[in-house]
ZAMARGU-4260 file (C-alpha; in steps of 0.2 Angstrom, whole numbers, plus 5000, padded with zeros to 4 digits):
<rodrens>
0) 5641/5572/4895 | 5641/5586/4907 | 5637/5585/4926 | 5629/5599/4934 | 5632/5603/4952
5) 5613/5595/4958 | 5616/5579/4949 | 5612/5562/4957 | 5613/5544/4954 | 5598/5540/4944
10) 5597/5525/4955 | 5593/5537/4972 | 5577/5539/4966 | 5573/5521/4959 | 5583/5506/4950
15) 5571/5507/4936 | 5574/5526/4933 | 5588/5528/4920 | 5597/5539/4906 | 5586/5529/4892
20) 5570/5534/4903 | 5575/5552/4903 | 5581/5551/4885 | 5563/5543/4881 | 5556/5558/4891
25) 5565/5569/4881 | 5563/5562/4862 | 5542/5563/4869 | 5541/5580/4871 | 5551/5584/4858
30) 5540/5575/4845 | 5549/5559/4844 | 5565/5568/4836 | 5582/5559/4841 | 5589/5567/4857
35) 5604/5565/4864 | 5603/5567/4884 | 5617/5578/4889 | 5613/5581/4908 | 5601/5585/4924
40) 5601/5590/4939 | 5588/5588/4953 | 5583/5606/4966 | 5577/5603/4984 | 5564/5589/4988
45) 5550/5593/4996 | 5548/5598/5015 | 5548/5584/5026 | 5528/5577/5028 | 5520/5584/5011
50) 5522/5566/5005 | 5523/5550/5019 | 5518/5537/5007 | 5532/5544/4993 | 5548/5555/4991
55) 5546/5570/4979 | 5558/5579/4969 | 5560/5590/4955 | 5571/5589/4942 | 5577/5594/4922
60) 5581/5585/4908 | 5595/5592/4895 | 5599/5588/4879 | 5602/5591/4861 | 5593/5586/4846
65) 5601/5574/4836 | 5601/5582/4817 | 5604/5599/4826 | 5615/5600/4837 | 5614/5617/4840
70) 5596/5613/4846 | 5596/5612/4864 | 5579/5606/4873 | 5573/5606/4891 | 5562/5596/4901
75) 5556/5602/4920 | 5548/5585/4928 | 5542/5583/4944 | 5545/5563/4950 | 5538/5555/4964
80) 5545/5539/4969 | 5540/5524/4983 | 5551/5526/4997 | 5569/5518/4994 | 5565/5511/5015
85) 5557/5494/5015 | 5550/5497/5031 | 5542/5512/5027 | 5531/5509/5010 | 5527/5492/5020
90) 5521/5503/5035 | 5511/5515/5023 | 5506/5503/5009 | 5514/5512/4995 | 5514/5500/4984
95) 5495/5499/4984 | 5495/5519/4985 | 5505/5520/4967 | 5499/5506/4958 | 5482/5517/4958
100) 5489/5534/4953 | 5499/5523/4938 | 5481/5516/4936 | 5472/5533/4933 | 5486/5542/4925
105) 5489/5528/4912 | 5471/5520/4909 | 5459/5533/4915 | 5468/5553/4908 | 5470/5544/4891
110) 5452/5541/4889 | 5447/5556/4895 | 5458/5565/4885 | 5451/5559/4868 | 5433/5562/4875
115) 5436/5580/4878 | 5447/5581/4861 | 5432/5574/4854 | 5422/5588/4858 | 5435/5601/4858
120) 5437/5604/4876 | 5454/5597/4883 | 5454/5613/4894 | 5444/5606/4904 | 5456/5590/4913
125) 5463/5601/4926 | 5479/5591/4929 | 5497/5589/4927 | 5503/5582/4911 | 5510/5562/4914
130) 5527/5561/4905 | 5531/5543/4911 | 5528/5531/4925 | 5533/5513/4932 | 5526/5501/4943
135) 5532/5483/4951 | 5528/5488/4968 | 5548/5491/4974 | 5552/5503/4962 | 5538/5515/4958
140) 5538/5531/4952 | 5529/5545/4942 | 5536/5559/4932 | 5525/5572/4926 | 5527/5592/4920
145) 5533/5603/4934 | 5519/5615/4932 | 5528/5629/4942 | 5537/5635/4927 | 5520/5639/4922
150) 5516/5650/4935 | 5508/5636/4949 | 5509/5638/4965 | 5504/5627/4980 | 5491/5633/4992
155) 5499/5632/5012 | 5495/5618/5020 | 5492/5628/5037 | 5482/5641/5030 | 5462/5639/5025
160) 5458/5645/5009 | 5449/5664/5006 | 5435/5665/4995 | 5444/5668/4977 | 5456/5650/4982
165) 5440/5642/4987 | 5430/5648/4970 | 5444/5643/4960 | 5447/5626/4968 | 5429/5622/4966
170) 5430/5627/4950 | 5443/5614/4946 | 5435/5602/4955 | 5417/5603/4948 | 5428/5602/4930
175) 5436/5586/4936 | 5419/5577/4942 | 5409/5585/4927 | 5421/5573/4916 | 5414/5558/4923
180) 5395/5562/4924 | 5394/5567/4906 | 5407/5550/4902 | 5394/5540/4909 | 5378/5548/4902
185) 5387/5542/4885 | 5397/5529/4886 | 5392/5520/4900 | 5396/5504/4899 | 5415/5510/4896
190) 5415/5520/4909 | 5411/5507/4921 | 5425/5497/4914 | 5434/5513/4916 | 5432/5517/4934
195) 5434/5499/4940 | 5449/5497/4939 | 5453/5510/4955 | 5454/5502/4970 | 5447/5508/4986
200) 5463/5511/4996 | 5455/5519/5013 | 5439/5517/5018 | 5439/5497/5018 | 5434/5483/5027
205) 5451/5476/5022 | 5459/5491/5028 | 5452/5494/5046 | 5466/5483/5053 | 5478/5495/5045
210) 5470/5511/5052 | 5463/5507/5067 | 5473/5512/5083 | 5480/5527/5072 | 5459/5533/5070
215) 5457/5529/5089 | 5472/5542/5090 | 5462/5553/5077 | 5444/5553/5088 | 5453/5554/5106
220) 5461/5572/5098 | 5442/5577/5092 | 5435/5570/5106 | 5449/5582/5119 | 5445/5596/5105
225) 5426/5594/5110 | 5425/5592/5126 | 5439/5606/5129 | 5431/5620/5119 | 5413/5614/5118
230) 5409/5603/5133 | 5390/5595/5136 | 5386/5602/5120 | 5375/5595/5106 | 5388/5590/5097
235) 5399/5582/5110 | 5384/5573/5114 | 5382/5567/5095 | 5398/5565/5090 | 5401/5552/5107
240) 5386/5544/5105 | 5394/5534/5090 | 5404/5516/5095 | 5420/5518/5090 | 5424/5512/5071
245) 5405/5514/5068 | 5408/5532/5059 | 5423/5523/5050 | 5411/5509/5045 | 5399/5524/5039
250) 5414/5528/5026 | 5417/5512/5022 | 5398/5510/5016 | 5399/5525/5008 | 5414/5524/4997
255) 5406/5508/4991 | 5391/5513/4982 | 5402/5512/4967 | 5386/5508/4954 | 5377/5521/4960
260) 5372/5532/4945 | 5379/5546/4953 | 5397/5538/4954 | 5411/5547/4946 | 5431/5544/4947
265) 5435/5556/4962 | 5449/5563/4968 | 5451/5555/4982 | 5463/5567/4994 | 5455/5584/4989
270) 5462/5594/5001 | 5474/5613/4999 | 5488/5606/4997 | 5480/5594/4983 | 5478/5610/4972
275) 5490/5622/4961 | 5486/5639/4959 | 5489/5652/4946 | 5485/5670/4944 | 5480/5672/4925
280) 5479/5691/4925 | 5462/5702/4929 | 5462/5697/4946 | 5458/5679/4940 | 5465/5661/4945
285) 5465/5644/4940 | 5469/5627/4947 | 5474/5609/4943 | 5475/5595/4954 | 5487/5584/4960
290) 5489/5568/4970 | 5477/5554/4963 | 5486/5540/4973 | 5468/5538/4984 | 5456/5542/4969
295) 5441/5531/4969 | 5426/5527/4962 | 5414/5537/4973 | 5401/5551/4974 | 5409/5566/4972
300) 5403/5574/4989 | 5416/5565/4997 | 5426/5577/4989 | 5417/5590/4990 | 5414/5589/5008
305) 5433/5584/5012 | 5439/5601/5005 | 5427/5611/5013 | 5429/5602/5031 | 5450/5602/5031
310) 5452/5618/5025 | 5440/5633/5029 | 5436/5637/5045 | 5420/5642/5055 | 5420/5659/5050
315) 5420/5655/5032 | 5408/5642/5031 | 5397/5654/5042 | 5398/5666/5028 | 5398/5655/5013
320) 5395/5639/5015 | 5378/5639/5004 | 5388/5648/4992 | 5405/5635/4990 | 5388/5622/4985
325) 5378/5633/4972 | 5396/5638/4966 | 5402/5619/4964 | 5385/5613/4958 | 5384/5629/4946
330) 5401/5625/4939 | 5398/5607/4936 | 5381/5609/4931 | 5389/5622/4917 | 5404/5610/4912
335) 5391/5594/4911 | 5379/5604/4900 | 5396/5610/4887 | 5400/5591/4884 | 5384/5587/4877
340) 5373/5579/4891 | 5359/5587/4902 | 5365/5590/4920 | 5345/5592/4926 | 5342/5575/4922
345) 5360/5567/4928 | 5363/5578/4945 | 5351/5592/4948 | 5351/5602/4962 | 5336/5593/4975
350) 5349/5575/4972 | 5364/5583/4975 | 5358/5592/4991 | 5350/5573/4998 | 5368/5567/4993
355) 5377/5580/5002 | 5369/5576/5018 | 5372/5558/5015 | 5393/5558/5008 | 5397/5571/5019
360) 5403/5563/5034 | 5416/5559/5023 | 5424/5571/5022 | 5421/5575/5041 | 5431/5558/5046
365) 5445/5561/5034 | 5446/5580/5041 | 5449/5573/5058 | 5465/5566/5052 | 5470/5580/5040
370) 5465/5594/5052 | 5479/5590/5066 | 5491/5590/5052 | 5488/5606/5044 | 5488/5613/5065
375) 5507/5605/5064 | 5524/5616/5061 | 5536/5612/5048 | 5548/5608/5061 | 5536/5593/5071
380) 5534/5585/5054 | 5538/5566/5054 | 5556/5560/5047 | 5550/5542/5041 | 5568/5537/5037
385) 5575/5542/5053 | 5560/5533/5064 | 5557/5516/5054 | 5575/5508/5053 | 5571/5491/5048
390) 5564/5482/5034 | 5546/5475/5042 | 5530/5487/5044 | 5526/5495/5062 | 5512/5500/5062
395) 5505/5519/5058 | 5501/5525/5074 | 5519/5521/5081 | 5527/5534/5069 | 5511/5546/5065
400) 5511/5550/5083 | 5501/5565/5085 | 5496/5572/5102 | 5480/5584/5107 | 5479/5600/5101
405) 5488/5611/5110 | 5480/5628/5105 | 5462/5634/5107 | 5463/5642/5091 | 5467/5623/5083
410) 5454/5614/5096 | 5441/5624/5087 | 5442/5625/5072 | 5444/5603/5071 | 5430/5603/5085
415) 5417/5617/5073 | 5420/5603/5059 | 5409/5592/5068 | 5398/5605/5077 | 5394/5610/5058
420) 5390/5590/5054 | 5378/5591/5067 | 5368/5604/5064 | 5367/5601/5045 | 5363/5584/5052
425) 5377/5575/5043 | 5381/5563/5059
</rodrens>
């Protein structure tokens, strides 16, 4: 066998990943021909912070087919792997976080691939492809198609999105949700079963120990942004008015309504850098999405209203934010009526508006974490391995320890976030 000059020990991204795994990848894609694995190398990993609750990499499989030896075949994987640091997939639950990513990917895509085969739509699961996947809770992981060979891209986690990435994320989006509403219109009792087994991973009662001091941080920074760039205004006002934990527990009371008919399997962390894009020619893009280690079983404003809240700014939504909803609920409406069932009776427009006032804060909460973190540079990000040294958890807010914005630019645009919740009177 060969060794190329990016070649690692297997074991360095976990014990459980080996030479059969990579030769089971390989003999998968290949049609279940013998394969004989005959190298792989791994590139770069991924800049320090897009992933604290995992280490990311990207990879290729060689080999040769075992009747043709003259036959060579390729495989370009992405695997993402819990942390090999105790102390840190303690500290950041990844154990949880992966087992519920392995959860969707391996119980939930599977049926919905056959119900969109079914009706000759697989187009429409806007995802990477899952090669294979493990999971025992020490040493996780998740291999699925690197998808930049293909022409994705990720959007920048510092920069909001302009109009065509915003059209063209909601247009993904509105295809992921559609799956579920027209799932459930006519198979519902499966569906249920189906969604049920994701667990609710953030906003938790169970959870509020885990996240509270770092959340405290989180509305100290909004609460600084406020009073900074908006002081005794309406908003300030509001947004204090609240006991602290009481927005949190709004979260939590939404992401419960699990049986509510307008439930769907979410995405969970719907934010920019959750999204690939592609330029297909004639000025057009599309998009998959990535990262289901937080998917739940929720409304899918929560989604919705994440993406729009960490990722545009004031300016934007000024301009369009009536039009990201008509485009969203156009889009799923289209996609729900294609799969057979009647998107007027399941989500029209009147319900989805009430809804959208009621999920939003949502994404408003979640935006007041993910906004300070899109304001940081590269160079601030956290390295986990370096700061948690031991084998025991610390908690979050002793390694996430992120400070007051320190730009005007970056006050506003977390403090518009809520000034828009107020007016549309989402808090």
């Amino acid at each position: 066998m060969s060794q190329s000059k990016n070649r690692i020990n297997l074991n360095e991204v976990s014990d459980k990943f080996t030479e059969e795994l990579l030769t089971d990848i390989l003999c998968k894609e290949y049609n279940g021909k013998k394969v004989q694995l005959t190298d792989w190398d791994f590139g770069e990993g991924f800049v320090k912070g897009d992933s604290y609750m995992s280490t990311v990499n990207k990879g290729k499989i060689y080999g040769i087919i075992d009747d043709d030896t003259q036959q060579h075949v390729q495989v370009n994987f992405v695997v993402k792997a819990i942390p090999k640091n105790i102390g840190r997939r303690k500290t950041f639950r990844s154990a949880d976080f992966f087992r519920n990513e392995i959860i969707f990917y391996t119980q939930i895509v599977p049926k919905f691939e056959k119900f969109l085969a079914d009706k000759g739509q697989s187009n429409l699961l806007c995802i990477p492809r899952h090669l294979i996947s493990y999971t025992d809770g020490e040493n996780d992981f998740i291999v699925l198609e690197d998808v930049s060979f293909l022409g994705f891209g990720p959007a920048s986690r510092q920069n909001c999105m302009d109009w065509s990435e915003c059209t063209v994320m909601l247009k993904a989006l509105a295809r992921f949700h559609a799956i579920s509403f027209a799932y459930r219109d006519q198979k519902k009792e499966e569906f249920i079963k189906l969604a049920s087994n994701l667990n609710e991973l953030y906003f938790d009662n169970h959870t509020w120990n885990w996240y509270q001091r770092f959340h405290e941080r989180l509305v100290g920074i909004a609460k600084h942004a406020l009073a900074t760039e908006y002081p005794n205004s309406k908003a300030e006002k509001q947004f204090n008015s609240y006991e602290f934990g009481e927005l949190y527990q709004r979260c939590c009371k939404c992401c419960d309504k699990k049986d509510a008919p307008t439930s769907v399997i979410s995405e969970g962390d719907c934010w920019a850098p959750n999204f690939l894009v592609r330029d297909v020619g004639q000025d057009q893009k599309e998009a998959l999405l990535l990262d289901f280690q937080l998917a739940r079983w929720s409304n899918p404003i929560t989604d919705l209203s994440f993406l729009i809240y960490s990722c545009t700014l004031k300016s934007f939504r000024d301009q369009y934010f009536d039009d990201i909803l008509k485009t969203y609920h156009s889009d799923l409406s289209n996609v729900i009526k294609s799969l057979g069932s009647d998107p007027e009776k399941i989500y029209p427009w009147d319900l989805f508006m009430k809804e959208v006032k009621e999920f939003s804060v949502v994404g408003l909460v979640f935006s007041l974490e993910a906004i300070p973190f899109c304001l940081m540079d590269p160079s601030e990000a956290f390295d986990l391995d370096d700061i948690i040294k031991n084998d025991e958890a610390v908690n979050v807010s002793d390694v996430m320890t992120v400070s007051n914005i320190k730009t005007s630019i970056g006050r506003q645009r977390l403090a518009d976030v809520i000034v828009h919740a107020v007016e549309h009177g989402y808090i």
